[in-house]
N, C-alpha and C positions, 0 to 999 in steps of 0.2 A: 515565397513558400512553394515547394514542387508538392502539386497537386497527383493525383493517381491519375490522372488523364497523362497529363503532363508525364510522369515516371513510366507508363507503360506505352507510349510514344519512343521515351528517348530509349526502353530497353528491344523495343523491336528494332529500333534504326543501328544499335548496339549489334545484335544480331546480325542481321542481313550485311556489317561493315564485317563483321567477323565471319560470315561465311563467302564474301565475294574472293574472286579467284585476284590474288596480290597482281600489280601492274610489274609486267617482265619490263626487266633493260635489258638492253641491245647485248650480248654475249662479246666480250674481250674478245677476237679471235688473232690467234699464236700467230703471227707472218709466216709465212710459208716458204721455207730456204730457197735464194736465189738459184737455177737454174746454172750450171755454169756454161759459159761462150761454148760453141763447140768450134775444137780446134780446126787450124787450119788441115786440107786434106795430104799436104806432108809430113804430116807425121802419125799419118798409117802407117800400116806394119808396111813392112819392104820385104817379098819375098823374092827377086833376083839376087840374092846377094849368095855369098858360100855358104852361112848361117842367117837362121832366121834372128829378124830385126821386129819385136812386136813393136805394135800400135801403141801409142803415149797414151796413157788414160785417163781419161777427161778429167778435168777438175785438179791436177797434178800440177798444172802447168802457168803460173799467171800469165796473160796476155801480157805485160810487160817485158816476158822472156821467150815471147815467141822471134823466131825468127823474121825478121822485117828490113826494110829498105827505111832507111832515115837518113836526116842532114846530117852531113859530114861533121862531126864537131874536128876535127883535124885539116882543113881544107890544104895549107900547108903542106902533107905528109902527101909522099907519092901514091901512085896506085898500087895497088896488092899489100899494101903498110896496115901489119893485123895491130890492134891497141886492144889491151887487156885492162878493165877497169875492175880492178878488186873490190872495190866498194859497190859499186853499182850493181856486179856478178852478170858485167857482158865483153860481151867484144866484138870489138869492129873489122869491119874488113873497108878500108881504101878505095872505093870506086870511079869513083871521078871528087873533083874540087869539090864538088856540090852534093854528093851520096854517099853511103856507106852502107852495108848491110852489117845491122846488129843481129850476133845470136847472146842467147843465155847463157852463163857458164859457172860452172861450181869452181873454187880456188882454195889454195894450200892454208890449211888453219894453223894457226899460231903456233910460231917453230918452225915452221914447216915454208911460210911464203917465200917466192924469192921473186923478186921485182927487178927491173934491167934493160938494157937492148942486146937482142941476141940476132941472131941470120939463121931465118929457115933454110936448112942445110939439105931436108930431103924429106920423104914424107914414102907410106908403109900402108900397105893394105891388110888389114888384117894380122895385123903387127903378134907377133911373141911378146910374152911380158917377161924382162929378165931382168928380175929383182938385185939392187945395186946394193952392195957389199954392207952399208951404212944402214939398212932396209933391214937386212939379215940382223945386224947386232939387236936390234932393238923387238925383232920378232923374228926368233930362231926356226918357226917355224914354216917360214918361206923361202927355207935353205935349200928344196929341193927346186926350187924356181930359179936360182941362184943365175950368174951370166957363165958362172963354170960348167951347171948342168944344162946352160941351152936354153933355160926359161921356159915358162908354159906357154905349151901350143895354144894357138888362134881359135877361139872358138868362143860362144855366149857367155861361158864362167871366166873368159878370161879379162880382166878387170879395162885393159887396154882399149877394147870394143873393137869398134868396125876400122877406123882409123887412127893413125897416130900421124904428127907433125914435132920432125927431130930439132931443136933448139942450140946452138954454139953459139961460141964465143972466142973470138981470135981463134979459129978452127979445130977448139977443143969441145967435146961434149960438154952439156951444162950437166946434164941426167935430168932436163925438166923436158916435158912435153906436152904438147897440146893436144889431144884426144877423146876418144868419146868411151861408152860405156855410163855414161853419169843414168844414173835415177832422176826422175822430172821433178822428185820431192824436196832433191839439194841443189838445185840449180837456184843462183845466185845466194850459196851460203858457204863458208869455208870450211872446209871439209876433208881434204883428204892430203896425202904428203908433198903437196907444190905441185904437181901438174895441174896442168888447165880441163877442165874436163867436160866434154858440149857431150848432148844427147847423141846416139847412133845417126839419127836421121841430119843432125845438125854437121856433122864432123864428117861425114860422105860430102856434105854440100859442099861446104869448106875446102876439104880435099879437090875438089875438082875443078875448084879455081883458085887454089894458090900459087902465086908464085917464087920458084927457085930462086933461094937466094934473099927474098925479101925481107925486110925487116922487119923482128916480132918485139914489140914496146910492152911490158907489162909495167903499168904505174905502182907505184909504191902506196902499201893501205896499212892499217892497223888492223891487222884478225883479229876476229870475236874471240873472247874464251872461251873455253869450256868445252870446247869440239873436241870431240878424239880422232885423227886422222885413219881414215876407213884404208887406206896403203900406203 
């Protein structure tokens, strides 16, 4: 039997549970987005050059597709022998038996790849881009870039970049090239009409130690769908 003692006991301890301050948990807190690497210091802007070359911007870039010195997977293949891996979105440069330096590179989306062995036949500072005839049919409105009107001059709009590396075969042009101008955002995605295409600061380096004549290997891949070829 609850006596009035007893009931005016349990409605004070009532009370006092119902006015104490509730026990806090510890608050979820949201992770805090990782921080990205900060790139290496080549690929600050470059202002020696004829045009300016900005700085890569951070977070753009996965460290995967930075430029770096690695084990040769080709030990095989001579020195200055460039290897194009379409899937991977790099390429090698030939150093010794033992090294290679990888850059990043964006590659030709579906339609568009062309994979081979060609002979760096000769390489371009600041190259003209002179849109090839097949380019024109399918966007007429790169007819005034045409190789009849001379191509667009050299300069940051021009798609080409800082450098280009000219590709044949049995000493005919291919019209594929290795070059720079890429975006840091499409580097190692298929992208644009078959050329090879490395950052500004990537495609100077390149340029300045290949050699004449050398062999350019691009392996054979399946492009992604769905990309629309950016030239």
């Amino acid at each position: 039997m609850l006596t009035r003692r007893a009931f005016t006991t349990s409605v004070v301890a009532l009370g006092l549970s119902a006015c104490a301050k509730p026990q806090s948990t510890p608050a979820t807190r949201a992770a805090a987005p990782s921080k990205p690497p900060p790139l290496p210091s080549f690929y600050d802007a470059i202002a020696d050059e004829p045009y300016p070359v900005p700085a890569i911007e951070p977070g753009t870039l996965p460290p995967r597709h930075w430029r770096q010195q690695v084990a040769n997977p080709w030990p095989e293949r001579p020195e200055g022998t460039i290897i194009v891996d379409p899937d991977a979105g790099n390429l090698h440069f030939v150093q010794t038996r033992d090294t290679a330096l990888r850059y990043g590179v964006s590659v030709g989306a579906e339609g568009f790849a062309w994979s081979g062995t060609a002979r760096l036949q000769f390489c371009r500072t600041w190259p003209r881009w002179k849109v090839p005839d097949a380019m024109i049919a399918r966007q007429p409105e790169l007819a005034p870039y045409s190789v009849a009107n001379g191509g667009m001059a050299p300069g940051p709009d021009n798609p080409m970049g800082a450098r280009a590396l000219y590709l044949f075969q049995n000493g005919k042009d291919t019209l594929y090239r290795i070059h720079g101008g890429a975006q840091a955002r499409d580097i190692g995605r298929a992208v644009s009409s078959g050329c090879i295409r490395l950052l500004d600061q990537d495609v100077i380096h390149l340029h300045e130690i290949a050699h004449h004549g050398a062999d350019v290997i691009v392996l054979p891949a399946l492009a992604p769908k769905g990309l629309t070829p950016l030239y």
